[in-house]
mmCIF file as gemmi writes it, N, C-alpha and C atoms, coordinates in Angstrom:
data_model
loop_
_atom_site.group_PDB
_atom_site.id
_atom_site.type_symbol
_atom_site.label_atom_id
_atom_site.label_alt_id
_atom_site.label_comp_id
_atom_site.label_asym_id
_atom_site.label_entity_id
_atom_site.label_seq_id
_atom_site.pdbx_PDB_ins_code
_atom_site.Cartn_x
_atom_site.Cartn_y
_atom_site.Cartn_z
_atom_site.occupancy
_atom_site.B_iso_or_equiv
_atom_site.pdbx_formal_charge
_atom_site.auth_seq_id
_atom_site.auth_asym_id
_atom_site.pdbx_PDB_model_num
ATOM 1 N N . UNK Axp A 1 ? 24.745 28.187 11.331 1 0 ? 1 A 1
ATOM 2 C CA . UNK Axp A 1 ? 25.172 27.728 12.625 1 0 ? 1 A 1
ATOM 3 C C . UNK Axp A 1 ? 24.027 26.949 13.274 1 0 ? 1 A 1
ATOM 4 N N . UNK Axp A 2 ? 24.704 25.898 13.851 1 0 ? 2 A 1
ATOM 5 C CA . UNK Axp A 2 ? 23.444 25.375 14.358 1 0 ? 2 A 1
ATOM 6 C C . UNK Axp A 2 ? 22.822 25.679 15.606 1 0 ? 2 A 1
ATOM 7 N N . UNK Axp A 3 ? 21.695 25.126 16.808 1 0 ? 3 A 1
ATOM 8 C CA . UNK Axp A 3 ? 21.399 25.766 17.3 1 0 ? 3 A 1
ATOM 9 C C . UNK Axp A 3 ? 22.542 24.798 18.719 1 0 ? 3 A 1
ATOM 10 N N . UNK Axp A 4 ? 22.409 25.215 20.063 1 0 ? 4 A 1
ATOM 11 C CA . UNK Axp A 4 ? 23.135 24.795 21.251 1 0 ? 4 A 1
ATOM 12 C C . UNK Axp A 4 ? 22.622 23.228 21.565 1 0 ? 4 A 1
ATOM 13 N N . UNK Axp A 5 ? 23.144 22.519 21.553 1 0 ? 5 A 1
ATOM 14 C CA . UNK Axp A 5 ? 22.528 21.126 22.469 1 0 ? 5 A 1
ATOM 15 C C . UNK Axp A 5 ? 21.367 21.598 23.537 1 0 ? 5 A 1
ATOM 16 N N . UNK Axp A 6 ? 20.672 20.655 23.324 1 0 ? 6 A 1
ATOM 17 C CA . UNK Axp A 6 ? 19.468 21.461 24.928 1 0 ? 6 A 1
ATOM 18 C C . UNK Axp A 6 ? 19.632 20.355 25.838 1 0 ? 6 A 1
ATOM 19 N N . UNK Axp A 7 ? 19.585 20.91 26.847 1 0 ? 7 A 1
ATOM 20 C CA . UNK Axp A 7 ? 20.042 20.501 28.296 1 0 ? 7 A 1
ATOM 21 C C . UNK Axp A 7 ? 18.89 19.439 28.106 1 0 ? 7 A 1
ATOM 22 N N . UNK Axp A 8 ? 18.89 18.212 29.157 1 0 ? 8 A 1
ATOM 23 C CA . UNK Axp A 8 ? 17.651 17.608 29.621 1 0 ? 8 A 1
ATOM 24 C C . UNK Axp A 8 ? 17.916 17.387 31.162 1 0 ? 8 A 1
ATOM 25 N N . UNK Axp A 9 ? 16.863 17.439 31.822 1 0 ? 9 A 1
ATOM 26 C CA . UNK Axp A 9 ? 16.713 17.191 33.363 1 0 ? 9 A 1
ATOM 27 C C . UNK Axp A 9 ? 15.78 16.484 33.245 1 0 ? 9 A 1
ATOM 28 N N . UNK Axp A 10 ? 16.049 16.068 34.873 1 0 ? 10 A 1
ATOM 29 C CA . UNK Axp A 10 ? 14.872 15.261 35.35 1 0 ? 10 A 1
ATOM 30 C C . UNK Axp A 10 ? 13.747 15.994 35.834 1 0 ? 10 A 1
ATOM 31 N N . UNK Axp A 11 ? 12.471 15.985 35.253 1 0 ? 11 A 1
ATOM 32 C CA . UNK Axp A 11 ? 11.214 16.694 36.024 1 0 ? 11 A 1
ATOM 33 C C . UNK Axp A 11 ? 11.034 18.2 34.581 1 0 ? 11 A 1
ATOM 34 N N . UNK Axp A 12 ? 12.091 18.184 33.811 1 0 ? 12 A 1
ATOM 35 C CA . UNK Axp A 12 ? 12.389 19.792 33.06 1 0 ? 12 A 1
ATOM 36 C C . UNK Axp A 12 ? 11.093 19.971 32.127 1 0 ? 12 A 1
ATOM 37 N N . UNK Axp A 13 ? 10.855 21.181 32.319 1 0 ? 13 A 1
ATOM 38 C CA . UNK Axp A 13 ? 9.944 21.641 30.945 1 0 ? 13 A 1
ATOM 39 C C . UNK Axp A 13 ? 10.245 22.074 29.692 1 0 ? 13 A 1
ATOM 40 N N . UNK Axp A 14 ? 9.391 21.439 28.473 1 0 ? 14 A 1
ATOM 41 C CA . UNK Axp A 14 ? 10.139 21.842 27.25 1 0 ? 14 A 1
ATOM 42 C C . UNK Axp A 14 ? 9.149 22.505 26.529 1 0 ? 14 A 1
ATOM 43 N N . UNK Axp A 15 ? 9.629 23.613 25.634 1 0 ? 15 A 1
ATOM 44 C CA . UNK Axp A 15 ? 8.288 23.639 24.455 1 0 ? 15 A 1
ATOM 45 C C . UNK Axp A 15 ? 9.218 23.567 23.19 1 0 ? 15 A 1
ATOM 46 N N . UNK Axp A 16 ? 8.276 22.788 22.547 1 0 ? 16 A 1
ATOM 47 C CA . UNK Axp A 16 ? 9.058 21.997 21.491 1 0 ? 16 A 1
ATOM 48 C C . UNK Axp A 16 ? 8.474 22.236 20.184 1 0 ? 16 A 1
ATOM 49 N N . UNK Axp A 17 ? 8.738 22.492 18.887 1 0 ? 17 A 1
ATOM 50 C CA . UNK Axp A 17 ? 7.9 22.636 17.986 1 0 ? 17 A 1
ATOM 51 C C . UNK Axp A 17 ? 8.155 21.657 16.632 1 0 ? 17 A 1
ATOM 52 N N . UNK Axp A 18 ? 8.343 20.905 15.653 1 0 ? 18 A 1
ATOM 53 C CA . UNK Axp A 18 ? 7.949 20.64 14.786 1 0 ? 18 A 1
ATOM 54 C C . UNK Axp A 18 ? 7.581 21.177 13.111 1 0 ? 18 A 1
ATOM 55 N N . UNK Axp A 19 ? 8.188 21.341 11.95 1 0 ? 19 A 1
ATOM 56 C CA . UNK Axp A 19 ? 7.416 21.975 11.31 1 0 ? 19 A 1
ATOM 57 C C . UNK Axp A 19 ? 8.047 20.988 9.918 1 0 ? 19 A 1
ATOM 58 N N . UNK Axp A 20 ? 6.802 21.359 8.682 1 0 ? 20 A 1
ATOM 59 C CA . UNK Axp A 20 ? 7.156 20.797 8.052 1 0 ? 20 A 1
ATOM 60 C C . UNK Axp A 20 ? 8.38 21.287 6.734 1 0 ? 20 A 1
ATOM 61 N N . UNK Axp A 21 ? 8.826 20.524 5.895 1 0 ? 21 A 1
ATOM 62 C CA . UNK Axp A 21 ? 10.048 20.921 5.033 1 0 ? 21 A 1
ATOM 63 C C . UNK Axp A 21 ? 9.364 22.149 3.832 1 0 ? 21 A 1
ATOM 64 N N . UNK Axp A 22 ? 9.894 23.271 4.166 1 0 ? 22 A 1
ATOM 65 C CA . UNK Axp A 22 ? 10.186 24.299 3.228 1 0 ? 22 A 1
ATOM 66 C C . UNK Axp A 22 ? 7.956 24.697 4.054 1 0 ? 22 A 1
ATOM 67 N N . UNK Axp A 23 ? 8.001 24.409 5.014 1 0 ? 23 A 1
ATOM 68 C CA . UNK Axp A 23 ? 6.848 24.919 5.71 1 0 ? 23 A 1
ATOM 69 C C . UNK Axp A 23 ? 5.681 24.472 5.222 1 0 ? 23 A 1
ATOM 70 N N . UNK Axp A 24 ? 5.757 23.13 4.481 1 0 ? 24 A 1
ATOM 71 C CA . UNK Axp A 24 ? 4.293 22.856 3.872 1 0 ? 24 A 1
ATOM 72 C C . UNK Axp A 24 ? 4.134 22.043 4.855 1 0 ? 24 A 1
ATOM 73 N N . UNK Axp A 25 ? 2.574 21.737 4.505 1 0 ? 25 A 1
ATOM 74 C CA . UNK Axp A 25 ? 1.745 20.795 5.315 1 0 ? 25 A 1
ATOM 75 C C . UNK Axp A 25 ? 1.836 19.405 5.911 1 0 ? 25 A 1
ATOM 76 N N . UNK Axp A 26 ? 1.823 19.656 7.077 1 0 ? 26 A 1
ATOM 77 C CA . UNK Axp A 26 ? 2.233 18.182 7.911 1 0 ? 26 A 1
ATOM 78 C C . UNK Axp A 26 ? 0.542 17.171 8.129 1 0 ? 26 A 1
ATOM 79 N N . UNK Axp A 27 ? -0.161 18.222 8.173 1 0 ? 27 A 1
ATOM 80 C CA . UNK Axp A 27 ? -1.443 17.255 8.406 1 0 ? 27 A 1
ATOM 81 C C . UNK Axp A 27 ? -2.62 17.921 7.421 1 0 ? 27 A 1
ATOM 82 N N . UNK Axp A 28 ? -3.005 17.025 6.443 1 0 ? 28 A 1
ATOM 83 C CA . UNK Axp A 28 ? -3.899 17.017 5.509 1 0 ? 28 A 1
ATOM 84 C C . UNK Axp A 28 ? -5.299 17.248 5.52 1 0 ? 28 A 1
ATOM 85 N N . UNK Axp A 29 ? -5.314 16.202 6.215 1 0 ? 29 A 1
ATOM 86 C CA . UNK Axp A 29 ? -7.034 15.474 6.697 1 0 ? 29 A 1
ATOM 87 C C . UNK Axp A 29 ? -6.883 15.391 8.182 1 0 ? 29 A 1
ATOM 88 N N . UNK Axp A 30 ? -8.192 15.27 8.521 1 0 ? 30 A 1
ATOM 89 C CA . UNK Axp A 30 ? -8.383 14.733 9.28 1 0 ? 30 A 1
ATOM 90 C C . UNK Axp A 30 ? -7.896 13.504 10.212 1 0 ? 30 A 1
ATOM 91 N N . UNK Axp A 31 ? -7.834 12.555 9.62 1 0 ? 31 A 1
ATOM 92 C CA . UNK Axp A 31 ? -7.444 11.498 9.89 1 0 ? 31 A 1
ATOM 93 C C . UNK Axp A 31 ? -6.143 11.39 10.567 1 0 ? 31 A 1
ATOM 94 N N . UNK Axp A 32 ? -4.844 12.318 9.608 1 0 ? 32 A 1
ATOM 95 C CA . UNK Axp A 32 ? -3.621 12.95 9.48 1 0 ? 32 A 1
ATOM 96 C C . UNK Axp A 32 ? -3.586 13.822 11.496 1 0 ? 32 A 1
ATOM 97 N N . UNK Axp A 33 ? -4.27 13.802 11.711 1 0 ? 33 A 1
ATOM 98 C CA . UNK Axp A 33 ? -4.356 14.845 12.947 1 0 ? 33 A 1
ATOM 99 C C . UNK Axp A 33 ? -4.754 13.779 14.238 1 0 ? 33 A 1
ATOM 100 N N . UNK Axp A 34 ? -5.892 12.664 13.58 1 0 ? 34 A 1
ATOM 101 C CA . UNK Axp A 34 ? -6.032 11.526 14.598 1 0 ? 34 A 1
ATOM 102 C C . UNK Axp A 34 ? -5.29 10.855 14.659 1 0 ? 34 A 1
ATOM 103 N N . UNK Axp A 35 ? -3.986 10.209 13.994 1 0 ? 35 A 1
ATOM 104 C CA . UNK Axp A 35 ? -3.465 9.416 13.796 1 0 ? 35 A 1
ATOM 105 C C . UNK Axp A 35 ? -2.195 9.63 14.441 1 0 ? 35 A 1
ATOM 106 N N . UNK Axp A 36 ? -1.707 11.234 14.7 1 0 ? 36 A 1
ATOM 107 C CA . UNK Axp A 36 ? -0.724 11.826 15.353 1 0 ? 36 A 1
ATOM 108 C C . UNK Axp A 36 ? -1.317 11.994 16.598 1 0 ? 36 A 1
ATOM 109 N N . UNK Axp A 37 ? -2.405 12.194 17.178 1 0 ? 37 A 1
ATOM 110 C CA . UNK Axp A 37 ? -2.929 12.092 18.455 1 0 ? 37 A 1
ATOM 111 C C . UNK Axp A 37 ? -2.923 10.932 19.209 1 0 ? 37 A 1
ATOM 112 N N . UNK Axp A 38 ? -2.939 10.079 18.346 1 0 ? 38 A 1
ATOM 113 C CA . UNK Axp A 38 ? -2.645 8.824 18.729 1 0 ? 38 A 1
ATOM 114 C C . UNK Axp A 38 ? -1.164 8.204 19.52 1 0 ? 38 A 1
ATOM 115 N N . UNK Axp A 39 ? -0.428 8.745 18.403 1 0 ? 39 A 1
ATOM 116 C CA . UNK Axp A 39 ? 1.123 8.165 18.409 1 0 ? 39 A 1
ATOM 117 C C . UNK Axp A 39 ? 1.354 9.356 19.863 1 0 ? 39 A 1
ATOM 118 N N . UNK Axp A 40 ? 1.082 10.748 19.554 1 0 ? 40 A 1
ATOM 119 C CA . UNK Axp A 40 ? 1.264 11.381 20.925 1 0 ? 40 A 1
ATOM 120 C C . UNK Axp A 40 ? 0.792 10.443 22.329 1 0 ? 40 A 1
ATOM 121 N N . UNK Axp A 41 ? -0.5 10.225 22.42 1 0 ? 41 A 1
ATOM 122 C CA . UNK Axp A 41 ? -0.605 9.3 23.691 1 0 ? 41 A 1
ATOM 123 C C . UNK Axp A 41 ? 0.165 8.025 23.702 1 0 ? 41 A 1
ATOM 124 N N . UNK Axp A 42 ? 0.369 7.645 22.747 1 0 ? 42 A 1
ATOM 125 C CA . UNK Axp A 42 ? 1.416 6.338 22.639 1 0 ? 42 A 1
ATOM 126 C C . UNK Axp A 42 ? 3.098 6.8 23.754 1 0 ? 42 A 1
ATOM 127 N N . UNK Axp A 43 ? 2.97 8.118 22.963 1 0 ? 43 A 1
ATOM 128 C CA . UNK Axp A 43 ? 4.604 8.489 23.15 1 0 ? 43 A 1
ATOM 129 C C . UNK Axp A 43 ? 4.427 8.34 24.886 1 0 ? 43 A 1
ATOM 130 N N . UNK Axp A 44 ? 3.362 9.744 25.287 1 0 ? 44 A 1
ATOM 131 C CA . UNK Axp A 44 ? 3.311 9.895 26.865 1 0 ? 44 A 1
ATOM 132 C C . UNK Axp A 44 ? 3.059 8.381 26.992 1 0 ? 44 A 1
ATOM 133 N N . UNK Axp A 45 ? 2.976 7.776 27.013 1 0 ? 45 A 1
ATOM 134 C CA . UNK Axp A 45 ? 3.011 6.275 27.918 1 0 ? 45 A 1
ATOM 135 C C . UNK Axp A 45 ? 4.017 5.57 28.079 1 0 ? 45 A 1
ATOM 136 N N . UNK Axp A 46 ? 5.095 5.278 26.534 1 0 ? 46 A 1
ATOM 137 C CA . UNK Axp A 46 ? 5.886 4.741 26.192 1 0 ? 46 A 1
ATOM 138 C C . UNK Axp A 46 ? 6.968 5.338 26.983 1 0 ? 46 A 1
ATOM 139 N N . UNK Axp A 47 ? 7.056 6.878 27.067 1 0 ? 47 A 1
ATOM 140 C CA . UNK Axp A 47 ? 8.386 7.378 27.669 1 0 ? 47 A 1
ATOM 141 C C . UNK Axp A 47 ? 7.663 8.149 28.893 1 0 ? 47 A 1
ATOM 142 N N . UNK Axp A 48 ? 6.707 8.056 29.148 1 0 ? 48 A 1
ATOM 143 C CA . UNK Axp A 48 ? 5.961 8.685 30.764 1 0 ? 48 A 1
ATOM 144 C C . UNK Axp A 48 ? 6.489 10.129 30.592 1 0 ? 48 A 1
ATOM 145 N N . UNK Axp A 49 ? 6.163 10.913 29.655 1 0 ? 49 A 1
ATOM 146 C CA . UNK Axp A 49 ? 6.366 12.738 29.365 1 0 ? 49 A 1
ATOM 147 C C . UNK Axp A 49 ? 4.946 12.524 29.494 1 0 ? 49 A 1
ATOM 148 N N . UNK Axp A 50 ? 4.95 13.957 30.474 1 0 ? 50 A 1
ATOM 149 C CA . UNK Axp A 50 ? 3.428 14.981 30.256 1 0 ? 50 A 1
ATOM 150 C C . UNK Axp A 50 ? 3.534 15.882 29.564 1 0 ? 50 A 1
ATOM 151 N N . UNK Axp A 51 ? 2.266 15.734 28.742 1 0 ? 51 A 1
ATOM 152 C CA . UNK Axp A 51 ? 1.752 16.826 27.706 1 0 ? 51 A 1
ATOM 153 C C . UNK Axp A 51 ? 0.978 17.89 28.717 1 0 ? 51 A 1
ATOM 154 N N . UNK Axp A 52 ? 1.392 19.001 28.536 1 0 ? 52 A 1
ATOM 155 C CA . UNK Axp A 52 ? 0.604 20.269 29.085 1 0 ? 52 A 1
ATOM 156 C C . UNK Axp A 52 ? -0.357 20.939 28.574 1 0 ? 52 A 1
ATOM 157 N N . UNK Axp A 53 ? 0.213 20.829 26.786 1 0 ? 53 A 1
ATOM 158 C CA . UNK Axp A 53 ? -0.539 21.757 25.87 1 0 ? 53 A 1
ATOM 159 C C . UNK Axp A 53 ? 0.327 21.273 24.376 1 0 ? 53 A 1
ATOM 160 N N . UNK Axp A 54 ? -0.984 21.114 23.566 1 0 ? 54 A 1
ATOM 161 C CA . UNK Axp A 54 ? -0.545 20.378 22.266 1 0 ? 54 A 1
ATOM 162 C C . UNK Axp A 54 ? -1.58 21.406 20.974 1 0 ? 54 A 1
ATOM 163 N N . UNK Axp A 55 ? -0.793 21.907 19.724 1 0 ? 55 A 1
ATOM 164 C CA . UNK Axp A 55 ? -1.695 22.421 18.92 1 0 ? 55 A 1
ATOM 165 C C . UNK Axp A 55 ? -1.497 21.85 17.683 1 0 ? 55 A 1
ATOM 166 N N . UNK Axp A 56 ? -2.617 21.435 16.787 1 0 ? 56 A 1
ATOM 167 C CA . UNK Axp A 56 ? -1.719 21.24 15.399 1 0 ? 56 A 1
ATOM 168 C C . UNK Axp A 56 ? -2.537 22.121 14.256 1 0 ? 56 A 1
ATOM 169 N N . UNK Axp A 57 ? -1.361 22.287 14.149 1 0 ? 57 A 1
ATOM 170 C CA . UNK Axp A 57 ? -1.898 23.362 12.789 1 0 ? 57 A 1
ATOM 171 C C . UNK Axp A 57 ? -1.294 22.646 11.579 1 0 ? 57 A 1
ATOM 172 N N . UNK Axp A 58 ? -1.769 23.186 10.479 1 0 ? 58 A 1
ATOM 173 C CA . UNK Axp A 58 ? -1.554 22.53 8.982 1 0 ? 58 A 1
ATOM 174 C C . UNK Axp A 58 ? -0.031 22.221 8.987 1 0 ? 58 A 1
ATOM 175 N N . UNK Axp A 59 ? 0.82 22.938 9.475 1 0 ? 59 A 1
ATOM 176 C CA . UNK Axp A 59 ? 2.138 22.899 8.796 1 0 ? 59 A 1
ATOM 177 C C . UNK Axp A 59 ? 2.989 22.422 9.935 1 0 ? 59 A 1
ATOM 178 N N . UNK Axp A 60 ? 2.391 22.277 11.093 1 0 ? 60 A 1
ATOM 179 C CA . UNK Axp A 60 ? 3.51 22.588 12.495 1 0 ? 60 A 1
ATOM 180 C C . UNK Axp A 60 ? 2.542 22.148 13.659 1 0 ? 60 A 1
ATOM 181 N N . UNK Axp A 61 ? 3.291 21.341 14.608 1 0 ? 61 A 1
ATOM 182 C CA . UNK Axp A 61 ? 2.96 21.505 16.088 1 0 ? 61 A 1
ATOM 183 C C . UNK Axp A 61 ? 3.781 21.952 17.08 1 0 ? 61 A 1
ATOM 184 N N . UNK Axp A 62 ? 3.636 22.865 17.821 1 0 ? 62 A 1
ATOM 185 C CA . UNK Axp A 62 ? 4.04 23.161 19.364 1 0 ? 62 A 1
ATOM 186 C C . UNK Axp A 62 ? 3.505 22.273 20.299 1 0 ? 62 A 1
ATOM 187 N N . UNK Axp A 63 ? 4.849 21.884 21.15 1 0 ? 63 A 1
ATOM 188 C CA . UNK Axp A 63 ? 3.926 20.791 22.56 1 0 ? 63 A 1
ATOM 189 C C . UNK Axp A 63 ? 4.334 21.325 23.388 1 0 ? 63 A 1
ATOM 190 N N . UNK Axp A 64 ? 3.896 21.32 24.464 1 0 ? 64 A 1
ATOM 191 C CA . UNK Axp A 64 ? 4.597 21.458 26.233 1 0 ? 64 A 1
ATOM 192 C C . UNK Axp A 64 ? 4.758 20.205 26.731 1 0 ? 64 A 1
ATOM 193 N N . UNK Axp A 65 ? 5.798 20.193 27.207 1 0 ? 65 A 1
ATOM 194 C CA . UNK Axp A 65 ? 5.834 18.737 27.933 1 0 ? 65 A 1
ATOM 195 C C . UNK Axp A 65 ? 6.707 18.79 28.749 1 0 ? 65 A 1
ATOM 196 N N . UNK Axp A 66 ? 6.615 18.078 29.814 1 0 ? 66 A 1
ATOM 197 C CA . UNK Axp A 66 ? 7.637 17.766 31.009 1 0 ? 66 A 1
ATOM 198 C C . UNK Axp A 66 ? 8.115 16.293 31.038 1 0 ? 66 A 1
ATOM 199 N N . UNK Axp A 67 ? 9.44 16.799 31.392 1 0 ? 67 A 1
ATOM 200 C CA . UNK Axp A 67 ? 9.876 14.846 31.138 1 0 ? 67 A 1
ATOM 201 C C . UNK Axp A 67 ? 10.358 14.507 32.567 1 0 ? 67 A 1
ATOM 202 N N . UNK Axp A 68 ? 10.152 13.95 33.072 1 0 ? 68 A 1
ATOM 203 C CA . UNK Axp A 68 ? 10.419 13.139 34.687 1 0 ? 68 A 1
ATOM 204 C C . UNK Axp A 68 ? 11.546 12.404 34.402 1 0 ? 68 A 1
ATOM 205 N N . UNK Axp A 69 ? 11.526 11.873 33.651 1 0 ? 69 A 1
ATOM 206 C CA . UNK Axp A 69 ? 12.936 10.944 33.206 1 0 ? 69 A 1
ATOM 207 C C . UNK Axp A 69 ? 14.433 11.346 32.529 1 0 ? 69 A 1
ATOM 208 N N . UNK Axp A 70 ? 13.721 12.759 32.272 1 0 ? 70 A 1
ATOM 209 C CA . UNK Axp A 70 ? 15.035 13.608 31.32 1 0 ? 70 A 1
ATOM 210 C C . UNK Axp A 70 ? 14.704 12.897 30.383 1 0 ? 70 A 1
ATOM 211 N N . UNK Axp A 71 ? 14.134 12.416 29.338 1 0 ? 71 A 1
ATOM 212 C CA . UNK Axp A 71 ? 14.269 11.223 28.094 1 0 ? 71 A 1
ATOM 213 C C . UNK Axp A 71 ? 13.712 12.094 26.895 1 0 ? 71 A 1
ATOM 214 N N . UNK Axp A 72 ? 13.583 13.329 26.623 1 0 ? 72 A 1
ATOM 215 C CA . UNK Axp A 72 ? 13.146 14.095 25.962 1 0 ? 72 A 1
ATOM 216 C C . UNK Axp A 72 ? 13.597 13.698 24.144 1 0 ? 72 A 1
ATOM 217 N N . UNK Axp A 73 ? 14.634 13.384 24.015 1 0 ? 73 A 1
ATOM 218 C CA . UNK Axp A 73 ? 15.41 13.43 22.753 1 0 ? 73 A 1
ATOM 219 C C . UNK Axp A 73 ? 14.369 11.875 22.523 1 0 ? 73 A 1
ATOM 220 N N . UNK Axp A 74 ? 14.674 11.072 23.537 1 0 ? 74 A 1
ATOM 221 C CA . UNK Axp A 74 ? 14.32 9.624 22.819 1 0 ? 74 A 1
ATOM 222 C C . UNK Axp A 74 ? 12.872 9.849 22.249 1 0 ? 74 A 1
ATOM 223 N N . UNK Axp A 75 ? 12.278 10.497 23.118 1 0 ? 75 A 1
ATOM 224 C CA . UNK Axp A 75 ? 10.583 10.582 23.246 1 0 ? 75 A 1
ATOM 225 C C . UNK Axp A 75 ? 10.112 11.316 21.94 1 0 ? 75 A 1
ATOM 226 N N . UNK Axp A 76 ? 10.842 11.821 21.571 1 0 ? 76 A 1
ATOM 227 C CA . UNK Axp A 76 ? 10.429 12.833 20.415 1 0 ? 76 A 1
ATOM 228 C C . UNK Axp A 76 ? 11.163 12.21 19.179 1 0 ? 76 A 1
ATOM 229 N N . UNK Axp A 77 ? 12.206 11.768 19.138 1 0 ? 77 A 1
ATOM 230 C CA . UNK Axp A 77 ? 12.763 10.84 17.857 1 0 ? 77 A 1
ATOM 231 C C . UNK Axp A 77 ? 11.132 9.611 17.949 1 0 ? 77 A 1
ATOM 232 N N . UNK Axp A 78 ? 10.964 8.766 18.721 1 0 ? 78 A 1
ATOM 233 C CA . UNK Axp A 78 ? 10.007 8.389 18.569 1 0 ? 78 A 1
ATOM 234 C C . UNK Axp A 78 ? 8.761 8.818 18.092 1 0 ? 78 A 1
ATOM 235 N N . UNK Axp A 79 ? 8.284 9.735 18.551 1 0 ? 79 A 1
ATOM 236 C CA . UNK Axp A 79 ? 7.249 10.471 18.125 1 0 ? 79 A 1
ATOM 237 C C . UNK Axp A 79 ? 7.227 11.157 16.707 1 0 ? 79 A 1
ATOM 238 N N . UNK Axp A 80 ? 8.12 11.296 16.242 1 0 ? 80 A 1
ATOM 239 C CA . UNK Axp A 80 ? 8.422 11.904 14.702 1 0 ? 80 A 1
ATOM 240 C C . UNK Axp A 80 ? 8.581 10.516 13.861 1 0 ? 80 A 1
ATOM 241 N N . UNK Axp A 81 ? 9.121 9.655 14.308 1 0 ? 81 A 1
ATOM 242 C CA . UNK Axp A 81 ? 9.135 8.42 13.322 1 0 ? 81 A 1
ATOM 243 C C . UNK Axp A 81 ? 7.792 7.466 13.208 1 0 ? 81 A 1
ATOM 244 N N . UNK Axp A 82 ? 6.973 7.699 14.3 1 0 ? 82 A 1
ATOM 245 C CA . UNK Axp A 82 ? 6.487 6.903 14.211 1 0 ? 82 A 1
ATOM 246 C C . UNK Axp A 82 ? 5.148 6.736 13.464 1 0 ? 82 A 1
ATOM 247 N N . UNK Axp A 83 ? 4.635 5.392 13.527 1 0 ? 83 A 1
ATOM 248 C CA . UNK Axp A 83 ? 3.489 5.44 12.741 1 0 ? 83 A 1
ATOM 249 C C . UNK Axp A 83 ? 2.144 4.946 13.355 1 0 ? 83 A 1
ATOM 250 N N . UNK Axp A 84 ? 1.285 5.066 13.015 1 0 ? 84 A 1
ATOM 251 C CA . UNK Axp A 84 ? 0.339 4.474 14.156 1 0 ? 84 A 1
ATOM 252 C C . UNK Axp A 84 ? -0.539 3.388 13.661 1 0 ? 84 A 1
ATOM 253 N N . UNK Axp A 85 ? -0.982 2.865 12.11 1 0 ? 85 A 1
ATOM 254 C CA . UNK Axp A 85 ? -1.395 2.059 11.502 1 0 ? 85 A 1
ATOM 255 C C . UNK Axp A 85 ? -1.137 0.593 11.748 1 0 ? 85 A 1
């Protein structure tokens, strides 16, 4: 079953997580961790979400974020596709 649609508001707080397929590793190196830090500040600019609190661990990130715009779905399809090179 899948999980409920999640609401979005304007101003709403989310914690959101990320992980990788069958739980392996999303970030390798180094680099792998700058390069997603990147595209994260990209995202907060691109879609104006505040980050509260961001962790990355080998396999997975948790974010906090508040979206002013309600734009949560767009902001994060972005942020998962994107690339920063």
């Amino acid at each position: 079953m899948s999980r409920p649609l999640r609401v979005l508001v304007a101003d709403g707080w989310y914690h959101v997580t990320a992980r990788g397929n069958e739980r392996r590793a999303i970030f390798r190196e180094g680099r792998d961790c700058t390069q997603f830090v990147e595209c994260l500040g990209e995202m907060a600019q691109r879609y104006e979400v505040r980050i509260a609190a961001s962790v990355l661990m080998d396999n997975h990130y948790p974010l906090l974020l508040q979206t002013p715009q309600a734009n949560l779905s767009a902001a994060m399809k972005w942020l998962n596709v994107s690339d920063a090179d």
